[in-house]
VOBA-1610 file (N, C-alpha, C; in pm, whole numbers, padded with zeros to 5 digits, always signed):
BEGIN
Unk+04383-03606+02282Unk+04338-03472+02244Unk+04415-03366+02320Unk+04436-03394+02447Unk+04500-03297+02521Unk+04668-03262+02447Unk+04704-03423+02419Unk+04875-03370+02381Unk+04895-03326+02276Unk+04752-03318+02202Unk+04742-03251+02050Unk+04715-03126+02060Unk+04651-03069+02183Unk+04627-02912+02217Unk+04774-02867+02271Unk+04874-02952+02336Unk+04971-02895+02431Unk+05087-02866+02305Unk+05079-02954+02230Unk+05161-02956+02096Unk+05135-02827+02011Unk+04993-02769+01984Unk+05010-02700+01904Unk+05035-02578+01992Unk+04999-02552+02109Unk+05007-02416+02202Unk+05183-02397+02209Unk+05274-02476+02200Unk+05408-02477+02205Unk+05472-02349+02127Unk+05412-02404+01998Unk+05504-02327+01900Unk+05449-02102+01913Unk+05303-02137+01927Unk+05291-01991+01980Unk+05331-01939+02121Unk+05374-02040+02197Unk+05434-01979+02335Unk+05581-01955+02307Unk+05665-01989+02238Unk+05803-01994+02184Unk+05799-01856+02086Unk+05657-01848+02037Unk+05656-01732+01953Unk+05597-01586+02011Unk+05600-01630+02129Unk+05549-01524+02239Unk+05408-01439+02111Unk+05325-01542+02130Unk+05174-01480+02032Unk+05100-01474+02140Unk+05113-01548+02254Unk+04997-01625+02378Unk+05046-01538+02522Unk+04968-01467+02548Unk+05010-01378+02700Unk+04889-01461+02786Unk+05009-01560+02843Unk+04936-01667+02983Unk+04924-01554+03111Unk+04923-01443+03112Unk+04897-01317+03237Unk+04750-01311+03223Unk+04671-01339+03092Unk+04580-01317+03122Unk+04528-01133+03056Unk+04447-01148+02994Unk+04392-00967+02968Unk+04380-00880+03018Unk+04429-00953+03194Unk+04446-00843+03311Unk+04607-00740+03306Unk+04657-00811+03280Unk+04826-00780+03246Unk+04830-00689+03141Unk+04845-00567+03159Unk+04893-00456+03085Unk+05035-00474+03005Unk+05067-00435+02890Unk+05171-00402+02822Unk+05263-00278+02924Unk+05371-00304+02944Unk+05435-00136+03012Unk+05402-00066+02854Unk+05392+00065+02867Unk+05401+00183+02757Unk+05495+00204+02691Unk+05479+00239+02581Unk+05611+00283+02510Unk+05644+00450+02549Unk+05780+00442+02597Unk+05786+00602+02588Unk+05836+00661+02507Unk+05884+00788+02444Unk+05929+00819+02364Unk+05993+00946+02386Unk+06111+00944+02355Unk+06225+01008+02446Unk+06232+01147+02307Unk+06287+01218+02368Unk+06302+01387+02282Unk+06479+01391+02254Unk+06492+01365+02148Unk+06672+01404+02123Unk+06755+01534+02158Unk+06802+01588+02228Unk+06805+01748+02265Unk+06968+01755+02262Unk+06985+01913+02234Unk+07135+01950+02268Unk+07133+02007+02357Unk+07173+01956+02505Unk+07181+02043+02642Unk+07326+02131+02641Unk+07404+02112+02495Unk+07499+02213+02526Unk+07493+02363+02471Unk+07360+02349+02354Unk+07308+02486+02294Unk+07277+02581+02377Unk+07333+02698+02338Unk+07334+02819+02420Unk+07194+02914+02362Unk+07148+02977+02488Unk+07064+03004+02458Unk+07091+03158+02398Unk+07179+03229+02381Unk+07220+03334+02321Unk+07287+03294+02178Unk+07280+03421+02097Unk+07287+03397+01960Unk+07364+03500+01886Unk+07409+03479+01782Unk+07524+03554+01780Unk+07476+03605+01629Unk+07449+03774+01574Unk+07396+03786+01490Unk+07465+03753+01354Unk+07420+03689+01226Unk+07524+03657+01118Unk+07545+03820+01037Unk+07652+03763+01013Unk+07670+03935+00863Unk+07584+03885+00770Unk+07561+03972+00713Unk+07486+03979+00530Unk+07601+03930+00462Unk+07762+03915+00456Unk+07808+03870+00376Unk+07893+03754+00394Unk+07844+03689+00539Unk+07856+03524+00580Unk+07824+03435+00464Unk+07908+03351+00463Unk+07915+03205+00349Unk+07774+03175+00411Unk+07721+03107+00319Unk+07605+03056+00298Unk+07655+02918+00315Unk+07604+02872+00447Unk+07590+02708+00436Unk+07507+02637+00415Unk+07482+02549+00312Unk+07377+02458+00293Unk+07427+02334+00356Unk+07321+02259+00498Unk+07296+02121+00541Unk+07216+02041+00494Unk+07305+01934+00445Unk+07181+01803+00423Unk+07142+01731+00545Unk+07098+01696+00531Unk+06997+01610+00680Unk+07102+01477+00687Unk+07119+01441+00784Unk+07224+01357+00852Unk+07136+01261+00778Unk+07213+01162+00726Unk+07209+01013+00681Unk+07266+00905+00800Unk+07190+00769+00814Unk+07253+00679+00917Unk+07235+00620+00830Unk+07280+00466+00894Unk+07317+00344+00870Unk+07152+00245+00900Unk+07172+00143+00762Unk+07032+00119+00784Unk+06960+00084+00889Unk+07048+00025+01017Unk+06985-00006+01169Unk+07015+00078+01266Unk+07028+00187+01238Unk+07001+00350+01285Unk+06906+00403+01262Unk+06884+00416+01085Unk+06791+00503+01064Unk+06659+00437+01066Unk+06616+00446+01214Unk+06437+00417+01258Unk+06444+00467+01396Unk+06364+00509+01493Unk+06273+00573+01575Unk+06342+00428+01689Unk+06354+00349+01708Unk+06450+00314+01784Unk+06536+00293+01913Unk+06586+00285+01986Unk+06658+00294+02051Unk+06766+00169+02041Unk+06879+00175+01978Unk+06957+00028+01998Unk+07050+00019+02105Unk+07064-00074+02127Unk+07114-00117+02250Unk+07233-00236+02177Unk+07366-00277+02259Unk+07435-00412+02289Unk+07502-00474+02350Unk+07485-00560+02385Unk+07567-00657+02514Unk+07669-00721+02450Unk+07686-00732+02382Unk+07838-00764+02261Unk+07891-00639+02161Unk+07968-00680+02145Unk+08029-00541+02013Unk+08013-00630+01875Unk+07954-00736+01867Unk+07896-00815+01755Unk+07754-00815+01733Unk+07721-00792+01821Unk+07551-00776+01796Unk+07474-00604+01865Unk+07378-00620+01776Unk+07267-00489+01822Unk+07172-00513+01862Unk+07070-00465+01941Unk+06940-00515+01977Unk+06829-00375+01977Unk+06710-00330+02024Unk+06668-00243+01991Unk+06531-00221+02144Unk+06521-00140+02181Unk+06472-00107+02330Unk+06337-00183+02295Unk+06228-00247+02390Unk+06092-00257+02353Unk+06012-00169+02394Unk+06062-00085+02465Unk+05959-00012+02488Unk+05984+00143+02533Unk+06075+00175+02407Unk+06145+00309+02458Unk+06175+00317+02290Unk+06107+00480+02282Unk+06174+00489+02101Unk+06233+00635+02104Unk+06258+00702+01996Unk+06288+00819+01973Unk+06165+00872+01903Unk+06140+01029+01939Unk+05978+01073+01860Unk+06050+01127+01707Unk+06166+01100+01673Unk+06228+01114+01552Unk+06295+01046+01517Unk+06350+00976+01394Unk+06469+00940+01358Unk+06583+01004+01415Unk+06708+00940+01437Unk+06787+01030+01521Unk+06891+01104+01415Unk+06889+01043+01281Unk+06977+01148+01175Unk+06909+01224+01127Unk+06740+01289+01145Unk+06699+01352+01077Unk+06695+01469+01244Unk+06652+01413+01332Unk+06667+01520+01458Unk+06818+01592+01464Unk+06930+01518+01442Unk+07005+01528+01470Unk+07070+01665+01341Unk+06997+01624+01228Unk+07019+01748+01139Unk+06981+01864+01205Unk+06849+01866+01242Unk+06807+02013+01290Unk+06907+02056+01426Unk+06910+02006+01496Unk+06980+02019+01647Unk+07130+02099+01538Unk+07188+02019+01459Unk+07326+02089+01376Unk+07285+02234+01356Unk+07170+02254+01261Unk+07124+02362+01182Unk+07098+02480+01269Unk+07028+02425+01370Unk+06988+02535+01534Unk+07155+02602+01592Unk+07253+02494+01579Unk+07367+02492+01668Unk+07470+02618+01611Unk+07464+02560+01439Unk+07553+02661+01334Unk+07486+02765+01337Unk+07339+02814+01347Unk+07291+02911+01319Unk+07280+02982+01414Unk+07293+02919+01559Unk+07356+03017+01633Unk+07478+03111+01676Unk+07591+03035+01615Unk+07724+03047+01578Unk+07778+03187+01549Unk+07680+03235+01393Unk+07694+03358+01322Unk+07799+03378+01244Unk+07859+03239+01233Unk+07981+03238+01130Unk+07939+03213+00981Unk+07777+03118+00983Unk+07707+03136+00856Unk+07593+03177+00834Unk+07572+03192+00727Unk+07395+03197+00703Unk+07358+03052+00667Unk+07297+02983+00769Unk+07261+02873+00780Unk+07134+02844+00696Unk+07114+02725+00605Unk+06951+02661+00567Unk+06970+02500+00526Unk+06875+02478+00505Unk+06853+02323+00468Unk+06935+02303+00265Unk+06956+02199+00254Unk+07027+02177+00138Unk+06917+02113+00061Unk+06904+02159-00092Unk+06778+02133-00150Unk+06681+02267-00170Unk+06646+02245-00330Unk+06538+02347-00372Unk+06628+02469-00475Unk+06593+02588-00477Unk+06650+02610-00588Unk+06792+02695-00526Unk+06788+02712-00405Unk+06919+02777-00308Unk+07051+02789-00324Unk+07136+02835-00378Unk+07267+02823-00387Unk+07400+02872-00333Unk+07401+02802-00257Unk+07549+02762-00170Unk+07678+02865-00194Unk+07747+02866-00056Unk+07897+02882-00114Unk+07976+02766-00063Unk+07867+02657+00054Unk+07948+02582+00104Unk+07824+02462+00181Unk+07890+02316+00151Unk+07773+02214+00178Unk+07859+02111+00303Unk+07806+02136+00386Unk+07790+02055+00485Unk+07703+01879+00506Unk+07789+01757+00470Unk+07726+01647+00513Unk+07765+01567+00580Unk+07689+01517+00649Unk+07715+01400+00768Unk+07681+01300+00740Unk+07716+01161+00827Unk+07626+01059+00817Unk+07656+01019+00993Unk+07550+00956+01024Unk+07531+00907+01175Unk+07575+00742+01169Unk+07767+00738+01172Unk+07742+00578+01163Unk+07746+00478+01279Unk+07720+00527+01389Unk+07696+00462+01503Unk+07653+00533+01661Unk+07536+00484+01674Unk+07456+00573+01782Unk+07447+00433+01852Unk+07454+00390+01983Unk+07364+00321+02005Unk+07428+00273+02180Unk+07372+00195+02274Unk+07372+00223+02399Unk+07489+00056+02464Unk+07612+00090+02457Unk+07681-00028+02474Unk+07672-00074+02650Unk+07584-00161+02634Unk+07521-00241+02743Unk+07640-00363+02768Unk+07726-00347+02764Unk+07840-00487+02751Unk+07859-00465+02903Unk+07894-00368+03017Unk+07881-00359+03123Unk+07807-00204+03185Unk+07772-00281+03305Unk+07682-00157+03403Unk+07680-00058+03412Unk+07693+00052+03437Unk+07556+00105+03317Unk+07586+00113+03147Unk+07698+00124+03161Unk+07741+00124+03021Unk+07743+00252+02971Unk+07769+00306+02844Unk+07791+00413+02804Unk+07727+00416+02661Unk+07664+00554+02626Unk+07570+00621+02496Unk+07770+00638+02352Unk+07744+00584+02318Unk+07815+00588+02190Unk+07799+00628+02031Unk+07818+00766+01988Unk+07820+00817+01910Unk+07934+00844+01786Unk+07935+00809+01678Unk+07998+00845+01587Unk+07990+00922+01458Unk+08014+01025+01405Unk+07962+01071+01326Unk+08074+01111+01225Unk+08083+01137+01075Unk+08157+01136+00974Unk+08102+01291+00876Unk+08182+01391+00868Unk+08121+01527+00842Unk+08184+01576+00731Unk+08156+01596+00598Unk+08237+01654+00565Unk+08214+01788+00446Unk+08265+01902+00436Unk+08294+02050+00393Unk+08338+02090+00299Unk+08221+02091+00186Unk+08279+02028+00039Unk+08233+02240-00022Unk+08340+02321-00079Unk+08350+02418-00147Unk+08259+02424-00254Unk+08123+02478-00332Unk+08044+02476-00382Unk+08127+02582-00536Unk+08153+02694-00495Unk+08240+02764-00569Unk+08320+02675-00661Unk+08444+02644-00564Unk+08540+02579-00603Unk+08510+02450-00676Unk+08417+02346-00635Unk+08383+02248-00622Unk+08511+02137-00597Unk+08585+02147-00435Unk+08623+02130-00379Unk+08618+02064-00212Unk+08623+01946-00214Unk+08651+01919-00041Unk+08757+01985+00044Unk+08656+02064+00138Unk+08764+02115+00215Unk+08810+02058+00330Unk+08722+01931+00368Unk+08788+01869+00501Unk+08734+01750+00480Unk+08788+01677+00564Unk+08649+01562+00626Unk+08722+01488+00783Unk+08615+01454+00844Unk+08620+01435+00955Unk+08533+01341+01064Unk+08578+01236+01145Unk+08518+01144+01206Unk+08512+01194+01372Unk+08398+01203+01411Unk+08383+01231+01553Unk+08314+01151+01628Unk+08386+01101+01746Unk+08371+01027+01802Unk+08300+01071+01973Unk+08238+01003+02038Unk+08176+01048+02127Unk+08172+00896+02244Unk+08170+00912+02370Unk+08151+00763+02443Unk+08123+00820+02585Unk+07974+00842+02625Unk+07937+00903+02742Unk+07803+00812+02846Unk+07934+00764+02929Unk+07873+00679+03032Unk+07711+00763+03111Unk+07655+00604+03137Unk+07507+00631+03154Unk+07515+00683+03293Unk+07440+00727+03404Unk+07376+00742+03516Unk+07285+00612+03528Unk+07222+00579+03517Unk+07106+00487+03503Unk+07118+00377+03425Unk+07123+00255+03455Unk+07083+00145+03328Unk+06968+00129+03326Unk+06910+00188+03208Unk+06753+00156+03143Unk+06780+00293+03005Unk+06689+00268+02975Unk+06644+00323+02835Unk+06679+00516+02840Unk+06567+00499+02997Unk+06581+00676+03064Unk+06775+00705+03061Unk+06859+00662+03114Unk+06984+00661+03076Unk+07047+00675+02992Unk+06997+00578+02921Unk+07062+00585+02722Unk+06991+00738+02687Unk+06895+00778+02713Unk+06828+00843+02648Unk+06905+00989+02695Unk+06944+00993+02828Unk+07020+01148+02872Unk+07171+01165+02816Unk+07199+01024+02825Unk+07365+01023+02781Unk+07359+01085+02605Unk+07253+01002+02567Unk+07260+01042+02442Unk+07237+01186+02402Unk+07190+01245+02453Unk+07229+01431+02473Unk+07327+01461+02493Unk+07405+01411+02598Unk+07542+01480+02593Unk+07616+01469+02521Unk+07620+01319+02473Unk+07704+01258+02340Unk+07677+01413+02213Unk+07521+01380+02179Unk+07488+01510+02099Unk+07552+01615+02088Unk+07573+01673+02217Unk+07621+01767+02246Unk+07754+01802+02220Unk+07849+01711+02290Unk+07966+01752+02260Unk+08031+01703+02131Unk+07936+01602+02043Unk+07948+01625+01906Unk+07926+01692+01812Unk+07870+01812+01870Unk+07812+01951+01810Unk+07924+02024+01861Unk+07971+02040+01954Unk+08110+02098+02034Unk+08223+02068+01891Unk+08212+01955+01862Unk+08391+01940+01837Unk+08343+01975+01659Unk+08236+01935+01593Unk+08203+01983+01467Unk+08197+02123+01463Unk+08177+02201+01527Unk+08207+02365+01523Unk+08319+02427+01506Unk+08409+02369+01630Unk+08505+02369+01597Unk+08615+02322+01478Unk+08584+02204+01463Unk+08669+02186+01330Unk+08579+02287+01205Unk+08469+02309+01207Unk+08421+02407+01094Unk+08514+02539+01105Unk+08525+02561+01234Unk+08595+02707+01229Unk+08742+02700+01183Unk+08799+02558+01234Unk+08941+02592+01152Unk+08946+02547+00999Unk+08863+02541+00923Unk+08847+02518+00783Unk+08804+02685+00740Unk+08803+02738+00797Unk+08746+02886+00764Unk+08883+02999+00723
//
């Protein structure tokens, strides 16, 4: 009877279902980290009344991006995902607004969301195709990539397109780390997309 109890307890200890700590043993918490641009200025630059109208679509990722998340990898073949550390947003839908806040401080457009009955002189889209925290060595570094491109509404014309790349070593190995680097990454990928917007102008 016993090796018939030890037999079946196996397959749920392999399946981590069974916490042998006991009901005394707390779960650590999940935290949930805030996506921010620490390079946004807090001054603002007023737009003209006869600034191009930019319409943003909301950043699109890749299907093991787009979730609340944190990925992590110790290979450049595999991904893994924090247990106990998420984002309080998707990071291509945060990452839209953080854009929208960034351009609209700018004053080079009249900035809004893309969608509804609004019409454009000029559409702005991204996609987020690689965010995630390359753990391959100590501390490792927040890695960002993003793909943008500036399509003429008028014209109905592409006026650019463009891949930005980002690779900003951690302070910290843990989640809290990934989670600051990944601001700066933010950041100076909001840096170099401004810029290339302005020389398409």
């Amino acid at each position: 009877m016993r090796h018939g109890l030890l037999a079946l307890a196996m397959p749920l200890l392999l399946a981590g279902c069974v916490n042998l700590a006991g009901p005394s043993e707390k779960s650590p918490e999940v935290v949930n980290y805030v996506l921010n641009d620490q390079a946004a200025s807090a001054s603002r630059t007023p737009v003209r009344a006869d600034a191009p109208l930019l319409l943003v679509l909301d950043t699109t990722a890749g299907g093991f991006y787009d979730t609340d998340q944190i990925a992590f990898s110790r290979t450049p073949s595999t991904r893994a995902y924090y247990q106990f550390a998420r984002w309080t947003e998707r990071p291509g839908k945060r990452f839209a607004e953080l854009m929208r806040a960034r351009l609209d401080g700018q004053g080079a457009y009249r900035v809004a969301a893309a969608g509804g009955y609004v019409l454009g002189d000029l559409l702005l889209d991204t996609e987020l195709i690689d965010f995630h925290h390359d753990a391959s060595s100590e501390p490792g570094s927040m890695r960002l990539v993003l793909r943008a491109e500036l399509i003429d509404l008028r014209q109905r014309t592409m006026l650019g397109r463009q891949t930005f790349e980002q690779q900003v070593p951690l302070a910290r190995f843990d989640a809290a780390g990934a989670a600051a680097a990944a601001d700066v990454a933010v950041g100076q990928a909001l840096d170099a997309l401004t810029v290339w917007l302005a020389s398409l102008r």
